[in-house]
PDB file of N, H, CA, C and O in Angstrom:
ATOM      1  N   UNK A   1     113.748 -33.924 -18.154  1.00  0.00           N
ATOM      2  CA  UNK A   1     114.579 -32.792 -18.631  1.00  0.00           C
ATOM      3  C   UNK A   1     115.818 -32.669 -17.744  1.00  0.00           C
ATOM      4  O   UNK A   1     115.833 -32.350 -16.556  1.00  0.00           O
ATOM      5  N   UNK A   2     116.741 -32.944 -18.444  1.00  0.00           N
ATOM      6  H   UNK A   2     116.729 -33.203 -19.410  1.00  0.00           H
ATOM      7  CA  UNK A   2     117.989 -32.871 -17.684  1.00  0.00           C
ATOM      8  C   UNK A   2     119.427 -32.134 -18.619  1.00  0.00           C
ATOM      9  O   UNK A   2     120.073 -32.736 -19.477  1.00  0.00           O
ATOM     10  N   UNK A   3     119.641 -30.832 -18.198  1.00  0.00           N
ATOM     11  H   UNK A   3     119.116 -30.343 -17.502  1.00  0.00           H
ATOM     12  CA  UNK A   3     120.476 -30.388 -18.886  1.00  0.00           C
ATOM     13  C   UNK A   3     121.823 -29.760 -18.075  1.00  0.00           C
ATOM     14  O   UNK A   3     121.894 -29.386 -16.905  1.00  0.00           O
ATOM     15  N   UNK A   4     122.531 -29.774 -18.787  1.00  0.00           N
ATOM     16  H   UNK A   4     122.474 -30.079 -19.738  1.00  0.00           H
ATOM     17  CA  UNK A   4     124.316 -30.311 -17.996  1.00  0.00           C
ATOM     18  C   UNK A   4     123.983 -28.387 -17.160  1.00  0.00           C
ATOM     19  O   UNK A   4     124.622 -28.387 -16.108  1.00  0.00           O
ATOM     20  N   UNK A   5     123.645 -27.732 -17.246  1.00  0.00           N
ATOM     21  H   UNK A   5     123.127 -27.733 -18.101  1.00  0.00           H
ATOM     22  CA  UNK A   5     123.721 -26.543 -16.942  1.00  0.00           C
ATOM     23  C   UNK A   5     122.811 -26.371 -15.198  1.00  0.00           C
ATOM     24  O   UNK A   5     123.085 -25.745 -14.174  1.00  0.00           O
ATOM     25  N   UNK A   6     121.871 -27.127 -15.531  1.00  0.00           N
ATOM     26  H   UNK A   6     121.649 -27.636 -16.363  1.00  0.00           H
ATOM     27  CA  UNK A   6     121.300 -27.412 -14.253  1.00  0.00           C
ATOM     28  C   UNK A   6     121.899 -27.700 -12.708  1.00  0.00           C
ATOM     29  O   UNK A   6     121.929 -27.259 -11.560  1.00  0.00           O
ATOM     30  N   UNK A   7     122.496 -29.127 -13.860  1.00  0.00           N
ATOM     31  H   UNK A   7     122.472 -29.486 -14.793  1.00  0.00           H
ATOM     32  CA  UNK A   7     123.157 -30.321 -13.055  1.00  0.00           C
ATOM     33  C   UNK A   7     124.490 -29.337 -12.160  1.00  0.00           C
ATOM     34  O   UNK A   7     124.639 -29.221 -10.943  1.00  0.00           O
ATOM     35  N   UNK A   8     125.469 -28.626 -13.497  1.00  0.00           N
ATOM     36  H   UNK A   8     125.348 -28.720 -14.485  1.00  0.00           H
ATOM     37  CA  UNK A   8     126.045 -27.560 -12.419  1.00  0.00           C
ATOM     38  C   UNK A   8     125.663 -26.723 -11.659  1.00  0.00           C
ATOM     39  O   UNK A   8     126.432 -26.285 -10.804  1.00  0.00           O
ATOM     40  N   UNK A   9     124.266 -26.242 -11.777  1.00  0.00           N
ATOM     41  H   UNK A   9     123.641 -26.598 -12.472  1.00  0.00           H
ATOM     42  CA  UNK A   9     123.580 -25.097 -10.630  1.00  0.00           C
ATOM     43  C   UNK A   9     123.271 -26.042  -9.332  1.00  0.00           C
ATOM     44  O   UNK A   9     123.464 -25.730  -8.157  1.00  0.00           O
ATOM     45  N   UNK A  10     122.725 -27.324  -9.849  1.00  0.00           N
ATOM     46  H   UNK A  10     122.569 -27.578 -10.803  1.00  0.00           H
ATOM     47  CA  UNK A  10     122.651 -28.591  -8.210  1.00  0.00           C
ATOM     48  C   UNK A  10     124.178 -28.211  -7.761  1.00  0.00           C
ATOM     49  O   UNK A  10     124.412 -27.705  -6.664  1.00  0.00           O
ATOM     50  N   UNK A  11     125.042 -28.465  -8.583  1.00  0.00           N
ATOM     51  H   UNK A  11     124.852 -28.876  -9.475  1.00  0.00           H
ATOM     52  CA  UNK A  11     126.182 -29.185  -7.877  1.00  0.00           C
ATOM     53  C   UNK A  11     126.518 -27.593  -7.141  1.00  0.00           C
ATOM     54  O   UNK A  11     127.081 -27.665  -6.049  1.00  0.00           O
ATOM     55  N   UNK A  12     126.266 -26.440  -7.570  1.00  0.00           N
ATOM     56  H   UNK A  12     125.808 -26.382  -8.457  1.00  0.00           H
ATOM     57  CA  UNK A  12     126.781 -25.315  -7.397  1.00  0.00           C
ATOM     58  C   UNK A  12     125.993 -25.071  -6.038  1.00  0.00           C
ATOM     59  O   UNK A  12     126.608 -25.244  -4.986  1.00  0.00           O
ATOM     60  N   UNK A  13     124.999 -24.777  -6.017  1.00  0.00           N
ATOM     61  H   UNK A  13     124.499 -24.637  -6.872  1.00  0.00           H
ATOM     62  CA  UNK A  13     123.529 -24.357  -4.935  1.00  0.00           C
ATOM     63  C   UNK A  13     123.024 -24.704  -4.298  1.00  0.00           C
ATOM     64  O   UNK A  13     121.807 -24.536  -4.366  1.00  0.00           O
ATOM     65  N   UNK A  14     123.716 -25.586  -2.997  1.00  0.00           N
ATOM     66  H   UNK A  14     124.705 -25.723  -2.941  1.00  0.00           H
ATOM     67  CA  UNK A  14     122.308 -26.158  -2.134  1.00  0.00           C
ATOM     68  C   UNK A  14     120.565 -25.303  -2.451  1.00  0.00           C
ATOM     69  O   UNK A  14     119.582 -25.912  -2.876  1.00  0.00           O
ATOM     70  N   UNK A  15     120.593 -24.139  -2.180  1.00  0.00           N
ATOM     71  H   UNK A  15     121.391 -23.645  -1.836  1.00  0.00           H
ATOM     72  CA  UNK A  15     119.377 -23.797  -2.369  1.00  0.00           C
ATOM     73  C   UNK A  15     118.478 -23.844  -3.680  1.00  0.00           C
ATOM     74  O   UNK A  15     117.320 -24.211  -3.878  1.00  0.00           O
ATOM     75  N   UNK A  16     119.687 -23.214  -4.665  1.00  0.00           N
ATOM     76  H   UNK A  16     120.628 -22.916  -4.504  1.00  0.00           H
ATOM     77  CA  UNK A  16     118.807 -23.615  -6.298  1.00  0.00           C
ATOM     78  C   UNK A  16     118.757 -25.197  -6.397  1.00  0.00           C
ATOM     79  O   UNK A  16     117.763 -25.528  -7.044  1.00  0.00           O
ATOM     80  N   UNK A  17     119.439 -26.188  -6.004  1.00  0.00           N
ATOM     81  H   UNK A  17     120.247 -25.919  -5.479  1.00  0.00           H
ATOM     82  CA  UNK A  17     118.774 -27.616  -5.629  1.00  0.00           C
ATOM     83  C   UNK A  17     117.459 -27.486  -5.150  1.00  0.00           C
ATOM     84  O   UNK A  17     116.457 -27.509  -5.864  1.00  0.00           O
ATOM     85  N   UNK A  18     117.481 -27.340  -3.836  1.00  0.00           N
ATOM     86  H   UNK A  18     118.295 -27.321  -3.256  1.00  0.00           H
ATOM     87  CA  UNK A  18     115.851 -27.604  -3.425  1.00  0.00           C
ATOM     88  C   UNK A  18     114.982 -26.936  -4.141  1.00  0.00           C
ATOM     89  O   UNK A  18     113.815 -27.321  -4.216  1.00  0.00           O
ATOM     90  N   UNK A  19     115.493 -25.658  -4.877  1.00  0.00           N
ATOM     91  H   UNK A  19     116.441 -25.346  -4.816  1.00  0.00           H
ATOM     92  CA  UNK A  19     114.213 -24.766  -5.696  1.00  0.00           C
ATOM     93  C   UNK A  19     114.113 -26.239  -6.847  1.00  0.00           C
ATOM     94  O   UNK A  19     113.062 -26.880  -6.840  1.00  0.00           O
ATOM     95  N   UNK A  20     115.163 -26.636  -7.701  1.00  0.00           N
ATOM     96  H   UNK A  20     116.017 -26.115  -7.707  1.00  0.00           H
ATOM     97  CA  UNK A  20     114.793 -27.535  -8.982  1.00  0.00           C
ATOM     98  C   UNK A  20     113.750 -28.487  -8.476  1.00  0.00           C
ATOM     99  O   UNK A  20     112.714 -28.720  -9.099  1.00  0.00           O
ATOM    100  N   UNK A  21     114.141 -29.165  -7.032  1.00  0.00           N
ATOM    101  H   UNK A  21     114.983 -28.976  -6.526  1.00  0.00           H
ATOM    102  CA  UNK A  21     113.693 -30.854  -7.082  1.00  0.00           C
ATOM    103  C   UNK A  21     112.167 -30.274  -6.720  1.00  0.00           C
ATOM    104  O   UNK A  21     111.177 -30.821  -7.206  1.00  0.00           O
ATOM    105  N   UNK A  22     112.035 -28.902  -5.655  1.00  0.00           N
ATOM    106  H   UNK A  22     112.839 -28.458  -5.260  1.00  0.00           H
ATOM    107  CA  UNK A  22     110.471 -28.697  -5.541  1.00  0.00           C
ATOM    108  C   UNK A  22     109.863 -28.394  -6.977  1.00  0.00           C
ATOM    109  O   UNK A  22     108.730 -28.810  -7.219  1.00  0.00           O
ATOM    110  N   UNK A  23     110.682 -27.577  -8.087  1.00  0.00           N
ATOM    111  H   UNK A  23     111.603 -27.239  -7.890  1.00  0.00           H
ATOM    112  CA  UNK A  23     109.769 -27.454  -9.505  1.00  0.00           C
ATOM    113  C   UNK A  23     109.755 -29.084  -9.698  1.00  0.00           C
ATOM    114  O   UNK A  23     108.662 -29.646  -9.619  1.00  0.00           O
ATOM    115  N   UNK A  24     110.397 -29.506  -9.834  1.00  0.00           N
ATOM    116  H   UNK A  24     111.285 -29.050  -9.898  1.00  0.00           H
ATOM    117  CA  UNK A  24     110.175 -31.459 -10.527  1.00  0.00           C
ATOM    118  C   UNK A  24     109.144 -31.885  -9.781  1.00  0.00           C
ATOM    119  O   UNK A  24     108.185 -32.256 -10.459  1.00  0.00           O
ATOM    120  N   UNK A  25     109.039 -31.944  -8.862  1.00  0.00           N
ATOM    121  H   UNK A  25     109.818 -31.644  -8.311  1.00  0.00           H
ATOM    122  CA  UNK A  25     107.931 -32.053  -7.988  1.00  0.00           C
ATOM    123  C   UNK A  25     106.378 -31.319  -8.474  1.00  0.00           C
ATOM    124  O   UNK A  25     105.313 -31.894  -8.696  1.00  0.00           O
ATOM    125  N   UNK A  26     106.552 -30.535  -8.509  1.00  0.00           N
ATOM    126  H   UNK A  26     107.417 -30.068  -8.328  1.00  0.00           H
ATOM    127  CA  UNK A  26     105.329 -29.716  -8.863  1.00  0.00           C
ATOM    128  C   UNK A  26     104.859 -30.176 -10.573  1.00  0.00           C
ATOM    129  O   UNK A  26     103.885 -29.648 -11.109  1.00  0.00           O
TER     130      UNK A  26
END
């Protein structure tokens, strides 16, 4: 699942990054 809205919250959020990659993880 990869949606362009995300991808700007990574590019936006160091922290909402680590929150996504720990949900992908989980």
């Amino acid at each position: 699942k990869n949606t362009p809205e995300r991808i700007e919250l990574k590019k936006f959020n160091p922290i909402l990054r680590k929150m996504t990659v720990h949900k992908e993880i989980k």
